[in-house]
PASE-51500 format. One record per residue (C-alpha): residue in one letter; x, y, z. Coordinates in steps of 0.25 Angstrom, whole numbers, plus 5000, padded with zeros to 4 digits. Layout:
<sites>
AXYZ ...
</sites>
This chain:
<sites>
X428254545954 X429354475962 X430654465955 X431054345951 X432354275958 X433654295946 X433854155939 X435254115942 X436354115932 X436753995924 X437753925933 X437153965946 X436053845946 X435853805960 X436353685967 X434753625963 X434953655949 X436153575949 X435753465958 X434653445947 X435353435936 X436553355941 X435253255946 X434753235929 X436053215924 X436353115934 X434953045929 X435453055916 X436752985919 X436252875926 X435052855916 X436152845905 X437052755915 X435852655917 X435452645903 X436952605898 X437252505910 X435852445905 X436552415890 X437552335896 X437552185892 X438052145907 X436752225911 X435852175900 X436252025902 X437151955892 X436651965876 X436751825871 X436551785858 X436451635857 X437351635843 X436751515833 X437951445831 X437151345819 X436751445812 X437951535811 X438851415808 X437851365797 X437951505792 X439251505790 X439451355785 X438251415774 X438951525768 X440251445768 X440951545776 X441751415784 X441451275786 X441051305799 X440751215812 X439651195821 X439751175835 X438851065835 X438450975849 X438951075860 X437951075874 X437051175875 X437951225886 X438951265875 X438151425873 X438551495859 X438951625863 X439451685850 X439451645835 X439851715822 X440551705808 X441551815803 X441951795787 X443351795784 X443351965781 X443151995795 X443651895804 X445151915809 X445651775807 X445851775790 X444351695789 X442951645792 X442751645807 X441351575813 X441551585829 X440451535839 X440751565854 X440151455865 X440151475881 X440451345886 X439851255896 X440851285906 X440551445903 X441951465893 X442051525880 X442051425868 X442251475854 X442251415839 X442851485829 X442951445814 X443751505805 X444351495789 X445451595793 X446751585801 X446851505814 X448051565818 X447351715819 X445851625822 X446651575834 X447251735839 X445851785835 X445151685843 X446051645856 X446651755865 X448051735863 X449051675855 X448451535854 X449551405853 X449351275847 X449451175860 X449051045853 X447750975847 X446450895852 X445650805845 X444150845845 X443150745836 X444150705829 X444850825826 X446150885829 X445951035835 X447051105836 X447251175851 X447751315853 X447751395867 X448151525873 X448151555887 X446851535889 X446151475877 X446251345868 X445751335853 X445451205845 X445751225830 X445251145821 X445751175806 X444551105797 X444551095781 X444151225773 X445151295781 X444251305794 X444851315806 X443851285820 X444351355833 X443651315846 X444251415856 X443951485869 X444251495883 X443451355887 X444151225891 X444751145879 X443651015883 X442551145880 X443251175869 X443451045863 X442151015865 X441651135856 X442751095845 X441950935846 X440651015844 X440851075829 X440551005818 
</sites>
């Protein structure tokens, strides 16, 4: 019988041997690669959730939670883009907070927030910076309150029950007006 070619010793593999291997883990790292860029939302598309502002705010009204408000006869171009209640133990504000986010037609970001807590931490919670009292506008009637910072204003209301209604964001104060004009 011929005699068989000595099997090299571990660590001596040949350049083929290497090639090969280095080739598999690479198809590994791209398969894993591939599968974690395919989880990213900018990949998928955007996740949206069209938020039920009635419901939530009926919801909260119903258990008594606050005497909330309800944006009521905004366009359709006004789109909910988030909505959610926080009782008083978790919120950072000392209350009740019911918040509902809105893009507005001219693409800026419009929120309402509702709170039985304290507007002076609602206002640091909810605005980017220190906010100051510049004045008040009157909207249906009402006096709001107007606070801004370096680049958002907030309307405040103060209603009975101890509510306080702050219509904030980076939108232009006529957008926001006009959300503060749409709760009833």
């Amino acid at each position: 019988m011929p005699e068989a070619a000595p099997r090299p010793r571990r660590g001596l593999e040949s350049v083929r041997d290497i090639v090969l291997s280095m080739a598999l883990v690479g198809l590994a790292v791209v398969a894993i690669y591939l599968v974690v860029v395919w989880q990213r939302p900018e990949v998928q598309g955007p996740i949206r959730q069209d938020p039920d502002v009635a419901q939530l705010v009926g919801e909260v009204k119903g258990s008594g939670a606050l005497p909330a408000l309800r944006p009521r006869s905004l366009a359709d171009s006004w789109e909910p883009t988030s909505a959610w209640f926080q009782t008083a133990d978790v919120s950072d504000v000392g209350g009740a907070v019911l918040h509902v986010g809105y893009l507005t037609p001219a693409g800026s970001y419009a929120e309402v927030n509702q709170t039985d807590g304290e507007l002076t931490a609602a206002l640091n919670e909810w605005m980017d910076a220190d906010p100051q009292a510049v004045g008040s506008v009157t909207i249906a009637g009402q006096r709001w309150q107007q606070f801004e910072t370096s680049d958002q204003t907030a309307l405040v209301l103060r209603q009975p029950k101890s509510l306080k209604v702050v219509v904030t964001g980076k939108a232009q104060l006529a957008e926001l007006e006009q959300l503060a004009d749409s709760l009833r």
